[in-house]
KEDRENLO-606996 format. One record per residue (C-alpha): x, y, z; residue number from 1. Coordinates in Angstrom, 3 decimals, always signed. Each point is the difference from the previous one (the first is absolute). Example, Ala and Ser with C-alpha at 12.3 -4.5 7.8 and 13.67 -1.06 7.14 Angstrom:
<recs>
        x        y        z   k
  +12.300   -4.500   +7.800   1
   +1.370   +3.440   -0.660   2
</recs>
This chain:
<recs>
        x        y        z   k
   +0.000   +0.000   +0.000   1
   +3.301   +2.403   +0.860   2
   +0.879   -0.328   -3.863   3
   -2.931   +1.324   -1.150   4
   -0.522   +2.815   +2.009   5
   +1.314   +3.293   -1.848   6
   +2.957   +2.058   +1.167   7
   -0.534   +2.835   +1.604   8
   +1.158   +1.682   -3.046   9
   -2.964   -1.076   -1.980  10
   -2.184   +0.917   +2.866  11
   +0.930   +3.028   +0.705  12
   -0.792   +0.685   -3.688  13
   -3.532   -0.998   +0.735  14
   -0.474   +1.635   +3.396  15
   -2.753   +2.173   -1.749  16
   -1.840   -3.681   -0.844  17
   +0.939   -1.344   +3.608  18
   -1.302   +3.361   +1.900  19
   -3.389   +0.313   -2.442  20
   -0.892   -3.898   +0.557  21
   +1.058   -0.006   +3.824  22
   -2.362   +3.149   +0.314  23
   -2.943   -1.974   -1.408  24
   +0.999   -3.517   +1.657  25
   +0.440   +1.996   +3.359  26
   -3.764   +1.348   -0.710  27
   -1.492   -3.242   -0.725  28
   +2.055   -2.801   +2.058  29
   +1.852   +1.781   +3.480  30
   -1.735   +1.126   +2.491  31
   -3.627   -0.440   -1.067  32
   -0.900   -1.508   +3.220  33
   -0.465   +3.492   +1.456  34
   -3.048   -0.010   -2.615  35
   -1.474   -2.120   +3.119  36
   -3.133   +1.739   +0.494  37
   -1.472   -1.100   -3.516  38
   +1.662   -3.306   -0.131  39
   -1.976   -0.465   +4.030  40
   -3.199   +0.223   -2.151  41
   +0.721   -2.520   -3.126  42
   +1.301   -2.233   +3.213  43
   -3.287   +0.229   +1.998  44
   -2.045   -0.281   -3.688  45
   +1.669   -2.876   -0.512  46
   -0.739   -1.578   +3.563  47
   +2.830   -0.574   +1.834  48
   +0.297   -0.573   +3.363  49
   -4.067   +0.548   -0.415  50
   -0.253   -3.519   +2.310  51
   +0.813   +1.737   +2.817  52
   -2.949   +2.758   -0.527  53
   -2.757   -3.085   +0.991  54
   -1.587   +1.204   +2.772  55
   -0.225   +3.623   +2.267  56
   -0.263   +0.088   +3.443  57
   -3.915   -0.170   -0.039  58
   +0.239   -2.695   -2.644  59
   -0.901   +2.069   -3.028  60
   +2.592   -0.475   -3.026  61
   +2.461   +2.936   -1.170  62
   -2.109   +0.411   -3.471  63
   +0.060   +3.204   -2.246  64
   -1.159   -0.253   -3.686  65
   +2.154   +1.980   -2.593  66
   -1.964   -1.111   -2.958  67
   -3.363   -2.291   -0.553  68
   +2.373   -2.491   -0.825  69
   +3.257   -0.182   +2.486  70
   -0.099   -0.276   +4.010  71
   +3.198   +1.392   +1.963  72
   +0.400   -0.918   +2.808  73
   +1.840   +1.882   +2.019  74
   +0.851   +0.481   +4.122  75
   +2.854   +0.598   +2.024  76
   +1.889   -2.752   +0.370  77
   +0.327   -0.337   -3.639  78
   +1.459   +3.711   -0.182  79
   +2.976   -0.562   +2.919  80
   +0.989   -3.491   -2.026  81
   -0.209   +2.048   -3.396  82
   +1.836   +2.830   +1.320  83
   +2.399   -2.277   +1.558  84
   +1.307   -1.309   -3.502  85
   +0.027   +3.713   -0.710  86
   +2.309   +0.512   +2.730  87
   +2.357   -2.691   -0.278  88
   +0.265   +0.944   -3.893  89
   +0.583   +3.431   +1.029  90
   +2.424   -1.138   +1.872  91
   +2.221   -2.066   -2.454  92
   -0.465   +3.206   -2.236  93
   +2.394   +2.203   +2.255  94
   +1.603   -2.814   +1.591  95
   +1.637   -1.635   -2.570  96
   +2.114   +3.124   -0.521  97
   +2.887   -0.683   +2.627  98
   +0.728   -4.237   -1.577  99
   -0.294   +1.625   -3.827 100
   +1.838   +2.686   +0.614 101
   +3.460   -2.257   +0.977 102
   -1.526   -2.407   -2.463 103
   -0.014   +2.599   -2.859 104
   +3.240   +1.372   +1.052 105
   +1.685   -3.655   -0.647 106
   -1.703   -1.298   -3.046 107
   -1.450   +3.297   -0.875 108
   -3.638   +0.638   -1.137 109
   -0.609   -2.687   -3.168 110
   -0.353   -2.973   +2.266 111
   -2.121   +1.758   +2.605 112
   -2.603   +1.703   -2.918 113
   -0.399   -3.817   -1.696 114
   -0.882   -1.265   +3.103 115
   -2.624   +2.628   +1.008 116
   -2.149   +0.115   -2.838 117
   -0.119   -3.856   +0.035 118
   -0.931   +0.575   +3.504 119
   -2.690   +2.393   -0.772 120
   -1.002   -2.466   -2.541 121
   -0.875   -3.006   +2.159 122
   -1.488   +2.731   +2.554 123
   -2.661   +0.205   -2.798 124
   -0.003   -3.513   -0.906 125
   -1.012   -0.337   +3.660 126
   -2.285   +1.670   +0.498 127
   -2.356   -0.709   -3.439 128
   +0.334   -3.986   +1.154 129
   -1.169   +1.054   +3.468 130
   -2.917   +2.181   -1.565 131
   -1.019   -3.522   -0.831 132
   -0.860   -1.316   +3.342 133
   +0.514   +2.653   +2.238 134
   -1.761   -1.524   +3.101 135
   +2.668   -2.835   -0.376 136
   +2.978   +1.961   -1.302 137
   -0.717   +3.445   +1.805 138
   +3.416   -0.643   +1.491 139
   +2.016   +0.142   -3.051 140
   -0.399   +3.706   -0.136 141
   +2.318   +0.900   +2.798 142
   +2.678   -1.815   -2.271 143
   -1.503   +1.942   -2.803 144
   +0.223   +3.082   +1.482 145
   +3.463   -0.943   +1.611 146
   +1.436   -0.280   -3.354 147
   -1.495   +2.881   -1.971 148
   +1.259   +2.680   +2.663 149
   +3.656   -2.154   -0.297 150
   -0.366   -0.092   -3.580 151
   -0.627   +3.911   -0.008 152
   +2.585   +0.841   +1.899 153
   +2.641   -1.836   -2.028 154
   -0.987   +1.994   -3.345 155
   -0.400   +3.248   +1.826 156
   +3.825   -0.370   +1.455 157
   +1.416   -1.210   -2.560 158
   -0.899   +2.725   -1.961 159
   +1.369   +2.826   +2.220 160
   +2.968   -0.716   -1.513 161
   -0.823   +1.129   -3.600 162
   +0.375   +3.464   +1.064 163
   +3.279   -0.177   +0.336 164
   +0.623   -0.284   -3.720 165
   -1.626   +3.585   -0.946 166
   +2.493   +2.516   +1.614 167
   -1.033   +3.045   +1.112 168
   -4.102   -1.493   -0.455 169
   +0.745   -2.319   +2.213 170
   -2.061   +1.278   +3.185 171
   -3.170   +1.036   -2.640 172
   +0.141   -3.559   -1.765 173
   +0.461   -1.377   +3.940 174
   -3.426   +2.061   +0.623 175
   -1.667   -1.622   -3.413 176
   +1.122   -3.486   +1.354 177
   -1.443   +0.455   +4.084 178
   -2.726   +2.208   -1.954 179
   -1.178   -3.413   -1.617 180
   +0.714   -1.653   +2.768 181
   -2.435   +1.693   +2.118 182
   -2.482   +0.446   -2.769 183
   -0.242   -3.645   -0.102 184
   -3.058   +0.066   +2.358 185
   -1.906   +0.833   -2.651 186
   +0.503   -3.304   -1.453 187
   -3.004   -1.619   +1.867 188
   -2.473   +2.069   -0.317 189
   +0.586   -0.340   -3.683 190
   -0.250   -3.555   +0.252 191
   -3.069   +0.565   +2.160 192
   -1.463   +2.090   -2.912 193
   -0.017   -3.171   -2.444 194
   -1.105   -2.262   +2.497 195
   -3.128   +2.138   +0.182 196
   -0.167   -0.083   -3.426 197
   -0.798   -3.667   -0.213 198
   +3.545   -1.527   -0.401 199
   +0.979   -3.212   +2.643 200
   +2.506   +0.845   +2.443 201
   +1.671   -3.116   -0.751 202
   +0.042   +1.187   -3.594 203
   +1.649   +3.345   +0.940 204
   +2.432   -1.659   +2.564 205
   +1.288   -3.024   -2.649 206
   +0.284   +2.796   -2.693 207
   +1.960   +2.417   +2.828 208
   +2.299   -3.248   +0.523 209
   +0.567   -0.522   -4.083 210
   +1.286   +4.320   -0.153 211
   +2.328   -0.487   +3.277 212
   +1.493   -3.048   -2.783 213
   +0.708   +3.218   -2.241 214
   +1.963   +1.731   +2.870 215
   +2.123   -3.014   +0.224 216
   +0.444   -0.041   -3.564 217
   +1.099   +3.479   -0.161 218
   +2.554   -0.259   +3.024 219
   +1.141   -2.754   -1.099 220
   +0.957   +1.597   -3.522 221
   +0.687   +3.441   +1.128 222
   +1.366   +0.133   +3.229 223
   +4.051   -0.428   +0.592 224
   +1.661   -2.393   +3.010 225
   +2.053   +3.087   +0.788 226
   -1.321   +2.877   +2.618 227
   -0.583   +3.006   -1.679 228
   +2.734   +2.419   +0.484 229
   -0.312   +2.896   +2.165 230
   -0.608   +3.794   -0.741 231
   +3.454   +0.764   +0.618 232
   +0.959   -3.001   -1.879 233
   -2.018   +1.421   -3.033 234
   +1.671   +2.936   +0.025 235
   +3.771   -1.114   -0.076 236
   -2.029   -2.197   -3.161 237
   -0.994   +3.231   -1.851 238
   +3.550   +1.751   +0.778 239
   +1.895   -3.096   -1.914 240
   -2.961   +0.059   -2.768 241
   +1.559   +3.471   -0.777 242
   +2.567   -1.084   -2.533 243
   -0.404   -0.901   -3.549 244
   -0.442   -3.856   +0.728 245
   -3.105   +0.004   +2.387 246
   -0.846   -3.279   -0.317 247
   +3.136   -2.038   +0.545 248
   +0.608   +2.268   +3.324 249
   -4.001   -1.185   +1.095 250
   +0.804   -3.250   -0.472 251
   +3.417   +0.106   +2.091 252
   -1.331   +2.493   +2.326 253
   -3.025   -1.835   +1.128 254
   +2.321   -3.370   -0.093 255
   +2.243   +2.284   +2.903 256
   -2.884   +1.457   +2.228 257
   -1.510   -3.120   +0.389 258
   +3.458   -1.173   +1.148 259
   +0.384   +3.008   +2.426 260
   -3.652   -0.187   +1.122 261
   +0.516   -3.735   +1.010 262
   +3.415   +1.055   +1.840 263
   -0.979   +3.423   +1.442 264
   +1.309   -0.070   +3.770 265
   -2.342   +0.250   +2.774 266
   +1.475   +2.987   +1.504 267
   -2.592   +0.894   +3.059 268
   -1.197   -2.612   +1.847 269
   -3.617   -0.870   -0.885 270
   -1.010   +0.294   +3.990 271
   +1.131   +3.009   +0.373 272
   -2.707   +0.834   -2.919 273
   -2.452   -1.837   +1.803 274
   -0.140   +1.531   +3.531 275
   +0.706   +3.751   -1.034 276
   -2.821   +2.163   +0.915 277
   -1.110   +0.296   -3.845 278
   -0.630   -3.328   -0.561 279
   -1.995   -0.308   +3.646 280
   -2.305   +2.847   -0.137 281
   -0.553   -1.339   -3.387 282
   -1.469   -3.480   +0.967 283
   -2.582   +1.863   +1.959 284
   -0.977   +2.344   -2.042 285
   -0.677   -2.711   -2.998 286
   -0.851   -2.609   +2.353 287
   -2.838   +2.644   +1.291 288
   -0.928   +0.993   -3.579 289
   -0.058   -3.874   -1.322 290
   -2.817   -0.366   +3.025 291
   -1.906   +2.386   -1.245 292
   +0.085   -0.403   -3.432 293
   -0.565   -3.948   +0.221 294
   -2.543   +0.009   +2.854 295
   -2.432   +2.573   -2.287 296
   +0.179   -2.170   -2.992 297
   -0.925   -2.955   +2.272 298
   -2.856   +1.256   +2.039 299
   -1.083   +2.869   -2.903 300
   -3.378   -2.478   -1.041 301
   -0.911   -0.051   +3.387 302
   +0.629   +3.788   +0.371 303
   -2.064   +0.781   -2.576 304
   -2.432   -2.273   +1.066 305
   -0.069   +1.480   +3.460 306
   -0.048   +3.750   -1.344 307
   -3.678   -1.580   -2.073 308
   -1.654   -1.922   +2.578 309
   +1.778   +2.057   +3.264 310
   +0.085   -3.120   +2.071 311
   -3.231   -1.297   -0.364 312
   -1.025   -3.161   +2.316 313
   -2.648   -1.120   -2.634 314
   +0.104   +1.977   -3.170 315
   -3.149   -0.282   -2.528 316
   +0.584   -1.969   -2.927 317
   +0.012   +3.489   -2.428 318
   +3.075   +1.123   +2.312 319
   +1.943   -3.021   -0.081 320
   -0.637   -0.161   -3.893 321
   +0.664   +3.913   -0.214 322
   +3.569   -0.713   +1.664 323
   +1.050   -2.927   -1.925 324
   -0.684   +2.470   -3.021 325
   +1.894   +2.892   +1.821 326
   +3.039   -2.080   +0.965 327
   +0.066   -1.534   -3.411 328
   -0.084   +3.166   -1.603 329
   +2.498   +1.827   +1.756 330
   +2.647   -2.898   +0.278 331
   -0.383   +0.377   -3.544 332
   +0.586   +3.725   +0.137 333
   +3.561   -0.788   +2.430 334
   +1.222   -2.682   -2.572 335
   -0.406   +2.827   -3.239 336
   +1.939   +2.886   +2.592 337
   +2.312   -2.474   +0.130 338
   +1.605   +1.100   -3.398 339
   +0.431   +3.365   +1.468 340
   +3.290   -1.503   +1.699 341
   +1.517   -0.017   -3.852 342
   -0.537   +3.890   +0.242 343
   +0.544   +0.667   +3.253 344
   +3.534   -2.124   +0.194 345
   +1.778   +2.086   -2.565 346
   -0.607   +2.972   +2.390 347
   +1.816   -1.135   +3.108 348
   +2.508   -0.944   -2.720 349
   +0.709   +3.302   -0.896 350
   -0.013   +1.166   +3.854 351
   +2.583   -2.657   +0.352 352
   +2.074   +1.155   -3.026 353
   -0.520   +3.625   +0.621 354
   +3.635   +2.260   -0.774 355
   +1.403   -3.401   -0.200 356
   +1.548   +0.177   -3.707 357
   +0.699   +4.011   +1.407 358
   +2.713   -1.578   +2.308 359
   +1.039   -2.395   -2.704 360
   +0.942   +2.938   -2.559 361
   +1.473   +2.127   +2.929 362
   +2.514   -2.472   +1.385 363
   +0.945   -1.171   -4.133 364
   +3.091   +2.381   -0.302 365
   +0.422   +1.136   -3.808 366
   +2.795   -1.692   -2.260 367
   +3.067   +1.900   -0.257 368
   -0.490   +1.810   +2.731 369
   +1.775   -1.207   +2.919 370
   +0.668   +2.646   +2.101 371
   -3.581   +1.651   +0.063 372
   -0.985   -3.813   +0.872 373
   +2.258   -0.155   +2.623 374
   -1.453   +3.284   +2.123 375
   -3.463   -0.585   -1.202 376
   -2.255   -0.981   +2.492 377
   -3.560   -1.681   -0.541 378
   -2.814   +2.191   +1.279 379
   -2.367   -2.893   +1.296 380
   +1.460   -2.874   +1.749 381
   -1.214   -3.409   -2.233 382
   -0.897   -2.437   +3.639 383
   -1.846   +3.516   +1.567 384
   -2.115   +0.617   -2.670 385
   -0.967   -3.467   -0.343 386
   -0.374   -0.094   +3.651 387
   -2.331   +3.307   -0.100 388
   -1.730   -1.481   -3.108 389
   -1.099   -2.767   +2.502 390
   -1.214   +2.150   +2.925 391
   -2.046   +1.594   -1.575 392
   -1.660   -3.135   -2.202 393
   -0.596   -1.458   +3.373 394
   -1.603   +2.989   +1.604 395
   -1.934   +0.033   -2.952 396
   -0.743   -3.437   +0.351 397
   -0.736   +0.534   +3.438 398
   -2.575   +2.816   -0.086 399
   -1.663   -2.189   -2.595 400
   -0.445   -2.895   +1.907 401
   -1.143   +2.041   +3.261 402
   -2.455   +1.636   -2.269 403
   -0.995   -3.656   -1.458 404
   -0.722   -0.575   +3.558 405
   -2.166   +2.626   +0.882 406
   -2.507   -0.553   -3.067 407
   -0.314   -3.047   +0.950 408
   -1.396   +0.880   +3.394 409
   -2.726   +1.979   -1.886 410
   -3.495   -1.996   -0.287 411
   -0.563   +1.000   -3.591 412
   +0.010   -2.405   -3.295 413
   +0.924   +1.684   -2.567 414
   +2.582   +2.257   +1.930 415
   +1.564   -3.521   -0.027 416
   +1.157   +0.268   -3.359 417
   +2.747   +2.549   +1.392 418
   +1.092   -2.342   +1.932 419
   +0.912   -2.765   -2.410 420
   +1.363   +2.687   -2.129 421
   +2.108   +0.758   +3.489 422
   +1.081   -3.341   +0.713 423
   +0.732   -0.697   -3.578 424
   +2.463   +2.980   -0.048 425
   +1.430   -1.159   +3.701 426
   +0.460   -3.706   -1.484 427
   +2.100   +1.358   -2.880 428
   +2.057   +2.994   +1.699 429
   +1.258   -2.132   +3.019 430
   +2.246   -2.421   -1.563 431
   +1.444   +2.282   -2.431 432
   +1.035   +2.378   +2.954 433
   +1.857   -3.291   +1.862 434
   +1.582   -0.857   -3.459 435
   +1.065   +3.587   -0.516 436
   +1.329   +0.072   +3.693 437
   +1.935   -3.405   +0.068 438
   +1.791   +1.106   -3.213 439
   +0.867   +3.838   +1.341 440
   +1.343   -1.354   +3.632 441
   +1.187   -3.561   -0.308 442
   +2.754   -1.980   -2.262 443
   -1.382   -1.290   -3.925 444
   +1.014   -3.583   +1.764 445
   -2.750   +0.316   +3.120 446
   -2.742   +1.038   -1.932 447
   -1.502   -2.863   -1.028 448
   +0.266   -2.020   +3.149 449
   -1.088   +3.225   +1.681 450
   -2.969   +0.285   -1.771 451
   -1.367   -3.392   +0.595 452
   +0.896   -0.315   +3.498 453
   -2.340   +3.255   +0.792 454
   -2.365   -1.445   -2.200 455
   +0.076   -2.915   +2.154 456
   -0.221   +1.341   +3.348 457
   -3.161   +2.566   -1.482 458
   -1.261   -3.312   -1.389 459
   -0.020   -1.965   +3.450 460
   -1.501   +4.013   +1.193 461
   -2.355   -0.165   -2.193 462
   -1.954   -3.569   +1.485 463
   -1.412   +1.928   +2.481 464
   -2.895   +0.837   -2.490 465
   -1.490   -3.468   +0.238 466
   -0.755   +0.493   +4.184 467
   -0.791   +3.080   -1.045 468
   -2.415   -1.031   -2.172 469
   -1.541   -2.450   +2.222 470
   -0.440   +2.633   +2.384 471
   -1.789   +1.885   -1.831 472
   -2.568   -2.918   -1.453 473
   -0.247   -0.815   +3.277 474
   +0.690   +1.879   +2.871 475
   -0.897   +3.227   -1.727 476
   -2.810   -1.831   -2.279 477
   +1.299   +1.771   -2.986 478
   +0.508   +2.931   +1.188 479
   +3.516   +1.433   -1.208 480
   -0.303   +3.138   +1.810 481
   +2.181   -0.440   +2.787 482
   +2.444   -2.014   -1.892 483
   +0.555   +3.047   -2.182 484
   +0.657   +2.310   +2.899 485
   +2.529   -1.906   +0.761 486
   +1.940   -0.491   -2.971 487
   -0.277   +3.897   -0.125 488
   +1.577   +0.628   +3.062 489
   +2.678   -2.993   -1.138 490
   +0.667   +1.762   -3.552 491
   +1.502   +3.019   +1.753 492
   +2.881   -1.968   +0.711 493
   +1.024   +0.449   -3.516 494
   +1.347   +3.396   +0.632 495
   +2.428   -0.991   +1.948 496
   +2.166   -1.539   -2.828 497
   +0.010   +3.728   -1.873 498
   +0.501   +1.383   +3.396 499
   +3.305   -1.850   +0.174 500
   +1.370   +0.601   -3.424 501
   -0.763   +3.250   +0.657 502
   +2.670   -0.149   +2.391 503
   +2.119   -1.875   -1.847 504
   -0.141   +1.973   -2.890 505
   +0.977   +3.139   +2.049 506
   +3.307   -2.159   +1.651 507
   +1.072   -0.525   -3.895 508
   -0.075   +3.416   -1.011 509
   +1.734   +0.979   +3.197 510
   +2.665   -2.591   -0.659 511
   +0.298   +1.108   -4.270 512
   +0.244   +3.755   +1.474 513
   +2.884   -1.027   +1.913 514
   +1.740   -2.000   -2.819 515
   -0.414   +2.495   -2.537 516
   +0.898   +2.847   +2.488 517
   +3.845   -2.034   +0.297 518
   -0.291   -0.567   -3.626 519
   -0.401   +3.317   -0.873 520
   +2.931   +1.183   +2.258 521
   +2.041   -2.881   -1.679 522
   -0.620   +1.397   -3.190 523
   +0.506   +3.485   +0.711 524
   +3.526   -0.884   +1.182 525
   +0.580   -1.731   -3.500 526
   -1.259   +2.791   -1.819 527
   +2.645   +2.402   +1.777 528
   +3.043   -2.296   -0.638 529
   -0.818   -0.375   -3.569 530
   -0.495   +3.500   -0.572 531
   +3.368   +0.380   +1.926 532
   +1.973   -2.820   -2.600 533
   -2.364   +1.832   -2.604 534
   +1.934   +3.354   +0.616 535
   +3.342   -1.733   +0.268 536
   -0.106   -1.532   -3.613 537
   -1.300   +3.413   -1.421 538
   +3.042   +2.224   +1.361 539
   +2.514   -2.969   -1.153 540
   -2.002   +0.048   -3.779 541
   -0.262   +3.974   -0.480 542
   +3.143   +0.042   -1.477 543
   -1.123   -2.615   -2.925 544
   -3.172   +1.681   -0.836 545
   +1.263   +3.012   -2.249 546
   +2.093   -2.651   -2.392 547
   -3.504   -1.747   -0.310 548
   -1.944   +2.825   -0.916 549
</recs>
C-alpha cells in the first residue's frame, strides 16, 4: 500500500484537490453526530429502545401519533439510553485526539484517514441492520454511534494538516477545514429531511456506507504516507523554488524537510508545555465550553419541548402533537444554521491572522542591503501579535458564549433561533482560538499531542452532560432552567484564560523593550566606530581622488 501512495511532491501539487474534497468529506462524514437532535427523531421513528416505553406509572402506555399511520413511542427511559450512545460517541469524537495525535505523528495521517471512513462506514452498516429488528438489536447502536464519532474524528484530524501546505492561507484554509467540521451537524437533519420524504432509513444509511467507500477511495489515491510539511517548512520550499530549475529543487527540497522534520530535536521538554499556566487555564476554559456546547445539543429536544408544553403533568393530545411538530421543526432549523460555521470560521481566521503577514514583511530585510538589515528593527513582535490575536478571539468567544447563555434562560421560541445561531458561532470560534494559541506559545513538535490531550481531558469534562441530563428528565421533570443558571455562572470562568494572557502578553513586551533597548545601544556603539574607521580611510584616500577625477 506504501508504493502506491504519492509523494508528497505530487500531493502537494494537488493540495487544492485534497483541501476542496476534505472540505466536503469533513461536511458529510466527521462530526455529524452533533446533528443528534434530528438523528434522536429518525431513532425514536424507527422504534428503538421503544420496549422499554410499555407501561407508565398508572399503567397507561407512552403513545403519541405523528401520522394516521406510525405510533412513536416515546418516554424517558428511552431518552437517557439514547442520549447515552450520544454521549459515549461524543466522547470518542474529542477523545480520540490525544492516541491519533502520537499515532499521526509516527505513521502520519494516510493510515489514520483509511481507517476512519471505513469506520464511519460500518457505523452505518450498523445501524441500517439494526433498523431491522430494533427491539432485538437496539444495542448495536451504542457500537454504531461509538464508531461514527471515532470515524469523524479521524477525517477531521487528519485533515488539519492540509493547511500546512498553503503558506500564508494556512490559518483561513485551517478555518474552512474546522468550518466544515462544525457545519457537519447539519448532516442529520438533512438526512432527516429525506426520511420524511418517504425514503427507508436503512436505504439512506447502506447508501451513506457505499459514499464513506468513495472517501477511502480518494485517500487512498490522493493522500501521501509523509506528514505534510510545516508553514515554515513551506517557506524555506518557495525560497529554493526561486531559481530557474523549480522543480528539481521541489523534489530535493521536500526529499530534505521530510528528513529534518523526522529528526527535528525536542528541545523543551514536553512537561514543561503541559503544566505551564497556558495550557492549564486552557483545559478549563474548553473543558467548560465542551459542557456547554455538548450538553445543549443533547437535552435541546427536550428543551424545546419543555419551552411548548412548560412542564405539563398531563398535556392534551393537541399539545403533545403541537410539540412534536415544534421540536421537529426547529431541530430542523439548528441542523440548516449549522452551515453558518463555514461563514463564521473564516472570521476568527482572520482575527487569528490579523498583522500577521505585517510582521512577516517587517522582519524580511531587503537584498543587498545589509547594513540597513542589520539596525532595522521589526515594529510588531511575530509570538505577541499572535498572542494578542488570541486574546482577543477568546474574549470574543467568551462574550459569545455568556450571551448564548443568557438567551437561553429566556422562555421564548423563536428567540431560540439566536441561540443556535450563538452556539453555532461558539462551537466554531473555540477550537480555532486553542489551535491559534498552541501554535503562538508552544514548540511545532507539542502541538499535536497538545491538542489531543486537552481534547481529552474536555472530553472526559464534557460526560457530565449525561447526569446532567438525567437531572433534568428527572429531578427537574424537564425543566432546564436551573441547569442553565448554572452553566452561566460556570461560563464566566472563561475569562480567566484572556485574563492571563493578558498578563503574559504585557511580561513579553516588557522583556522585547528591554532587548531592543541593549540592542539599540549595541548598535549605536557600532555605528560610531564605523563612522570613526569611515573617517580614517577618507583622510588616507584624499590624496588619490584628484588623479581620479
Amino acid at each position: 500500500m506504501k508504493g502506491m501512495a504519492p509523494s508528497l511532491t505530487q500531493a502537494y501539487r494537488r493540495r487544492w484537490w485534497m483541501a476542496c474534497t476534505a472540505v466536503l468529506e469533513n461536511l458529510c462524514f466527521s462530526a455529524v453526530l452533533l446533528g443528534w437532535g434530528s438523528l434522536l427523531i429518525m431513532l425514536k421513528k424507527e422504534r428503538f429502545y421503544s420496549h422499554l416505553c410499555t407501561k407508565n406509572e398508572t399503567g397507561v402506555p407512552y403513545v403519541s401519533y405523528t401520522n394516521a399511520s406510525q405510533e412513536e413511542l416515546s418516554c424517558v427511559d428511552q431518552e437517557e439510553l439514547l442520549n447515552l450512545g450520544f454521549t459515549i460517541g461524543s466522547f470518542l469524537l474529542s477523545a480520540a485526539t490525544l492516541p491519533l495525535g502520537i499515532l499521526m505523528d509516527r505513521y502520519g495521517p494516510r493510515p489514520l484517514r483509511l481507517t476512519g471512513s471505513a469506520c464511519f462506514a460500518l457505523s452505518c452498516v450498523m445501524m441500517s441492520v439494526s433498523a431491522y429488528n430494533p427491539e432485538v438489536l437496539s444495542a448495536l447502536i451504542f457500537l454504531a454511534l461509538s464508531l461514527n464519532g471515532f470515524g469523524g474524528i479521524c477525517l477531521t484530524f487528519t485533515s488539519l494538516t492540509l493547511p500546512n501546505m498553503f503558506g500564508s492561507l494556512s490559518s483561513t484554509v485551517m478555518s474552512l477545514m474546522i468550518g466544515s467540521y462544525a457545519s457537519s451537524a447539519v448532516t442529520f437533519p438533512g438526512v432527516k429531511l429525506i426520511y420524511d420524504a418517504g425514503v427507508s432509513f436503512t436505504v439512506i444509511m447502506w447508501v451513506w456506507a457505499g459514499l464513506a467507500t468513495l472517501v477511502f477511495l480518494n485517500c487512498f489515491l490522493n493522500w501521501p504516507v509523509e506528514s505534510f510539511p510545516t508553514p515554515e517548512e513551506l517557506e524555506e520550499m518557495q525560497k529554493m523554488r526561486s531559481g530557474d530549475d523549480a522543480q528539481e529543487q521541489v523534489n530535493h527540497s521536500t526529499d530534505k524537510l521530510t528528513e529534518a522534520t523526522q529528526n527535528t530535536p525536542n528541545t523543551i521538554p514536553f512537561r514543561r508545555s503541559v503544566f505551564s499556566p497556558i495550557f492549564l487555564w486552557s483545559l478549563v476554559t474548553m473543558g467548560m465550553s465542551q459542557l456547554r456546547i455538548i450538553f445543549f445539543m443533547g437535552a435541546m429536544n427536550k428543551m424545546l419541548e419543555f419551552l411548548v408544553t412548560h412542564g405539563k403533568s398531563h398535556p392534551s393530545g393537541e399539545l403533545v402533537t403541537e410539540a412534536k411538530e415544534k421540536v421537529s421543526f426547529y431541530s430542523s432549523i439548528f441542523g440548516t444554521l449549522q452551515l453558518l460555521c463555514l461563514v463564521t470560521c473564516p472570521l476568527i481566521g482572520y482575527i487569528m491572522d490579523w498583522k500577521i503577514r505585517e510582521c512577516e514583511e517587517e522582519t524580511a530585510p531587503a537584498k543587498g542591503d545589509q547594513q540597513s538589515s542589520s539596525t532595522c528593527k521589526p515594529k510588531r513582535d511575530r509570538k505577541i501579535q499572535k498572542l494578542t490575536n488570541a486574546m482577543r478571539a477568546f474574549t470574543l468567544t467568551n462574550l459569545l458564549l455568556v450571551l448564548f447563555g443568557i438567551t437561553s434562560l429566556i422562555d421564548n421560541l423563536p428567540l431560540q433561533i439566536l441561540t443556535f445561531i450563538l452556539h453555532t458561532m461558539v462551537r466554531g470560534f473555540i477550537h480555532s482560538c486553542c489551535g491559534g494559541l498552541y501554535a503562538a506559545v508552544y514548540p511545532s513538535n507539542h502541538f499535536g499531542t497538545l491538542t489531543g490531550l486537552q481534547s481529552m481531558i474536555s472530553a472526559v469534562f464534557a460526560l457530565l452532560q449525561q447526569p446532567l441530563f438525567i437531572a433534568m428528565v428527572g429531578h427537574w421533570e424537564g425543566d432546564p432552567y436551573w441547569i442553565n443558571v448554572g452553566l452561566l455562572i460556570f461560563s464566566l470562568t472563561g475569562f480567566l484564560l484572556p485574563g492571563y494572557l493578558l498578563y503574559y502578553r504585557k511580561h513579553l513586551m516588557q522583556e522585547r523593550a528591554a532587548q531592543d533597548k541593549a540592542t539599540g545601544q549595541n548598535a549605536s556603539e557600532s555605528q560610531a566606530l564605523n563612522q570613526t574607521d569611515a573617517k580614517g580611510i577618507n583622510h588616507h584616500s584624499n590624496g588619490h581622488i584628484p588623479q581620479e577625477a
